[in-house]
C-alpha positions in Angstrom: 16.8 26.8 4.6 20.1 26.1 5.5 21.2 29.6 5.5 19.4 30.7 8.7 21.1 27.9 10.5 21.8 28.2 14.4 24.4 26.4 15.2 24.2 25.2 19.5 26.3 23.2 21.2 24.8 19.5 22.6 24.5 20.3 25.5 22.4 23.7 24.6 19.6 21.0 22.2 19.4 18.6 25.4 18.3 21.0 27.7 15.9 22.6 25.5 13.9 19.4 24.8 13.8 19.0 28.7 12.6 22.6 28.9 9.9 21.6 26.2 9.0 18.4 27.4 8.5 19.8 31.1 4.7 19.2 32.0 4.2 17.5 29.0 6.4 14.1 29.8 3.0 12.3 30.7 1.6 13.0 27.0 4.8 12.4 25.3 5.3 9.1 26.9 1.9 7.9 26.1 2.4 8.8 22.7 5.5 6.5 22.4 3.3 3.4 24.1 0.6 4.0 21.6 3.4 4.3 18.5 5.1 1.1 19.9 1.8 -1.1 20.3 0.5 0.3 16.6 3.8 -0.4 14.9 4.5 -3.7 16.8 1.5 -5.7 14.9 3.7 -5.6 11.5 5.7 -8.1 13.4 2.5 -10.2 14.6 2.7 -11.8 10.9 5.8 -13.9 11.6 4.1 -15.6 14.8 2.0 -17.7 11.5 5.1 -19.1 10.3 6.1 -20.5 14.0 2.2 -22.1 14.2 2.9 -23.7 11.1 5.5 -25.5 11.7 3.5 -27.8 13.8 1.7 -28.8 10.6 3.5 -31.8 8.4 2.6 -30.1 5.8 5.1 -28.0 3.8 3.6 -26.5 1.1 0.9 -25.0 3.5 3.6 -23.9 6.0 5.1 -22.8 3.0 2.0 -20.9 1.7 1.7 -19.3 5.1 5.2 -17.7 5.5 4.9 -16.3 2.4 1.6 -14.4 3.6 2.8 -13.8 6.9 5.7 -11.7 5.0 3.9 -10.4 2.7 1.3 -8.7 5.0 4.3 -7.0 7.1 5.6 -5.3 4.7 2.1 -4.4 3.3 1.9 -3.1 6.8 4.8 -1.5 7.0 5.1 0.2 3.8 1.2 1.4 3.4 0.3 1.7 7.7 3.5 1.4 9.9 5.6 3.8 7.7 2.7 6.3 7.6 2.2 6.4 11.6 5.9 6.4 11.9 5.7 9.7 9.9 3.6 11.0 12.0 5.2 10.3 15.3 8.1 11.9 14.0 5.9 15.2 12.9 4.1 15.0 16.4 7.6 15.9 18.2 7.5 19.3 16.4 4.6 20.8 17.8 5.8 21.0 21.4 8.8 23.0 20.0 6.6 24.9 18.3 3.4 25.3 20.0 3.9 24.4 23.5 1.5 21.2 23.4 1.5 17.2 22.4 -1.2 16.2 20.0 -2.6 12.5 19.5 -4.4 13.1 16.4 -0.8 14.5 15.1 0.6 10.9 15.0 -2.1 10.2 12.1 -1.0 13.4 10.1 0.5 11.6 7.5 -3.0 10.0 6.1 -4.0 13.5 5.0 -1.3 13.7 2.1 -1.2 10.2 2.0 0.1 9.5 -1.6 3.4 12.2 -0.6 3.8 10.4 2.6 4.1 6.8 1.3 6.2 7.5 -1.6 8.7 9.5 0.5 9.0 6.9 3.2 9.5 4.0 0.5 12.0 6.1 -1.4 13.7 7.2 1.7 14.0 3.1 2.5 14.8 1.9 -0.6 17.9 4.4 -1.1 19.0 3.6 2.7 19.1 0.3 2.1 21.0 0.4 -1.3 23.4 2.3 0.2 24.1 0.1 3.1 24.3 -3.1 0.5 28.1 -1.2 0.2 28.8 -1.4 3.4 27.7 -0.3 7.3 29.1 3.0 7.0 27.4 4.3 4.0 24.4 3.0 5.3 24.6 5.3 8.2 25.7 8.4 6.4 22.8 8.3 4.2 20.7 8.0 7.5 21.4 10.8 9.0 21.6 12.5 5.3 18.2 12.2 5.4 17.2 12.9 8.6 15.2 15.6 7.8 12.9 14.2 4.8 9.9 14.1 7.1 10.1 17.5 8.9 11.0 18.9 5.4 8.1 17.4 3.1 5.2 18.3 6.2 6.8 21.8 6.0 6.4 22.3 2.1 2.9 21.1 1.2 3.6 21.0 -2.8 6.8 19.7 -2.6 7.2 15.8 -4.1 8.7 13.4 -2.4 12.8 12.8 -4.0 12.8 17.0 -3.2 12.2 16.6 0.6 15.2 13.6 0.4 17.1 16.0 -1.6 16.6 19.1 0.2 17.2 17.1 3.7 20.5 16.1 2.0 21.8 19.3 1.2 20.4 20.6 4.6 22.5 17.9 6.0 25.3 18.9 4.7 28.4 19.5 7.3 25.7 18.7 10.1 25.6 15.1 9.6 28.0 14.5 12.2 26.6 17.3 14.6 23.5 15.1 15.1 25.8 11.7 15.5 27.2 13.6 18.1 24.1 14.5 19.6 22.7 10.9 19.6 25.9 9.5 21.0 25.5 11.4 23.8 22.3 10.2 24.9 24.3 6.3 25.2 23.4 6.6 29.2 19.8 6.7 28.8 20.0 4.0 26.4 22.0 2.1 29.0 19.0 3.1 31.6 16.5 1.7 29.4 17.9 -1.3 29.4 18.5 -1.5 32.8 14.8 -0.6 33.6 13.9 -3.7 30.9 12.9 -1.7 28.2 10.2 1.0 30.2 13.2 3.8 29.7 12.9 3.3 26.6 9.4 5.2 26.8 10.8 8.7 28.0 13.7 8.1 25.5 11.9 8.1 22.5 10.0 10.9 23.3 13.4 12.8 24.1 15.1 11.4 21.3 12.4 12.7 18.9 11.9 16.0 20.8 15.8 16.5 20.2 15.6 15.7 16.7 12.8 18.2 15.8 14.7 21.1 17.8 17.8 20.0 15.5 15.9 20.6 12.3 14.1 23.9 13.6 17.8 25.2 14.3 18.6 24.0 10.8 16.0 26.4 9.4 16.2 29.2 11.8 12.8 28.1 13.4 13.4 27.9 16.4 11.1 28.2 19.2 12.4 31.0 21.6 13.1 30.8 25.1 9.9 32.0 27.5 9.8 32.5 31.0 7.2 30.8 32.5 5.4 33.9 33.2 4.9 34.0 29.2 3.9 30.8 29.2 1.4 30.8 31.4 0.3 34.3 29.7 0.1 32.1 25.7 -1.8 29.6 27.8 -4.3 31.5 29.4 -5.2 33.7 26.1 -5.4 30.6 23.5 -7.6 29.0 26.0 -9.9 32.0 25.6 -9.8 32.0 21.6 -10.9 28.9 21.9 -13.9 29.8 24.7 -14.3 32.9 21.9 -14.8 30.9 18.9 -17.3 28.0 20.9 -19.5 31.4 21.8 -19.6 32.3 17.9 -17.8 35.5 18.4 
């Protein structure tokens, strides 16, 4: 893959996630909402261990903590992880295809099994790395940056391939893409300013920015149209699709 790479500057990815995400900011922010609110109940469990502690009784206080934690990271492995997949993929398809999805940030319960193990691997080998130190931690982050994009783009490959493929796709790039995400600190600093709300537009740019990344990794790259063309691929999916409801 990494052999058709096209290397861009910064500033070159930014502005071509703006140029994708312009008319669809609407969807993409929704998209983020609906990701936050469906991830954000793996954290609901710990609000049993703060209820508890009104009771005087510790083994039952104990007994509920225990659950509480237990059911988060059921959640996050077997629910959260897979939706997380799929928010990821989701970002793809305006690069690619010129239009946002919903049912896209499901995707990963169709190879479920692939999904799950990939996303637990890819944690598990994060995590081990950052018990060395911070560093480490974040190398190996960015190593394998690409796991997700890589495994939904190779149906029968397993799971330690993707993380391995996405490492040596990585290679020499890793620091490319800290770059790139540096340079997005002043819409971080907006989000915060705006108590969180930014945050909205700057996950679906963030994500938008990563996916154009990977497809100028592989040479996939969606190229430029004028809106003349766009308006041309527009009009003549839209009658496919008014073909195939007529049976024809």
């Amino acid at each position: 893959m990494g052999e058709h790479a096209v290397i861009r500057e910064n500033y070159e990815i930014r502005a071509d996630a703006r140029r994708v995400l312009a008319g669809k900011w609407g969807a993409a922010v929704l998209m983020v909402l609906v990701f936050s609110l469906i991830s954000g109940i793996a954290g609901s469990g710990s609000g049993f261990r703060e209820s508890a502690e009104e009771f005087d009784f510790p083994r039952v206080l104990t007994i509920l903590a225990v659950l509480a934690s237990l059911f988060a990271l059921a959640y996050g492995i077997l629910v959260s992880n897979v939706i997380s997949y799929g928010f990821t993929i989701a970002f793809l398809r305006p690069g690619r295809e010129n239009r946002i999805v919903f049912e896209d940030l499901f995707l990963g319960f169709k190879s479920y099994g692939r999904v799950v193990a990939m996303m637990l691997l890819k944690s598990i080998f994060i995590f081990l790395w950052s018990l060395l130190l911070l560093i480490p931690g974040i190398v190996k982050t960015y190593a394998y940056g690409m796991a997700e994009y890589i495994l939904y783009d190779n149906p029968g490959m397993e799971p330690n391939q993707a993380i391995t493929k996405s490492k040596e796709m990585m290679y020499g790039h890793k620091g490319r893409l800290f770059i790139l995400d540096l340079s997005l600190i002043g819409w971080w600093l907006l989000s915060i300013l705006t108590c969180g709300i930014g945050f909205l537009w700057l996950g679906a740019y963030y994500k938008t920015i990563h996916a154009i990344f990977y497809m100028d990794l592989t040479g996939t790259a969606r190229p430029e149209r004028s809106e003349a063309d766009e308006y041309i691929l527009e009009a003549a999916q839209k009658e496919i699709e008014r073909l195939n409801k007529e049976g024809l």
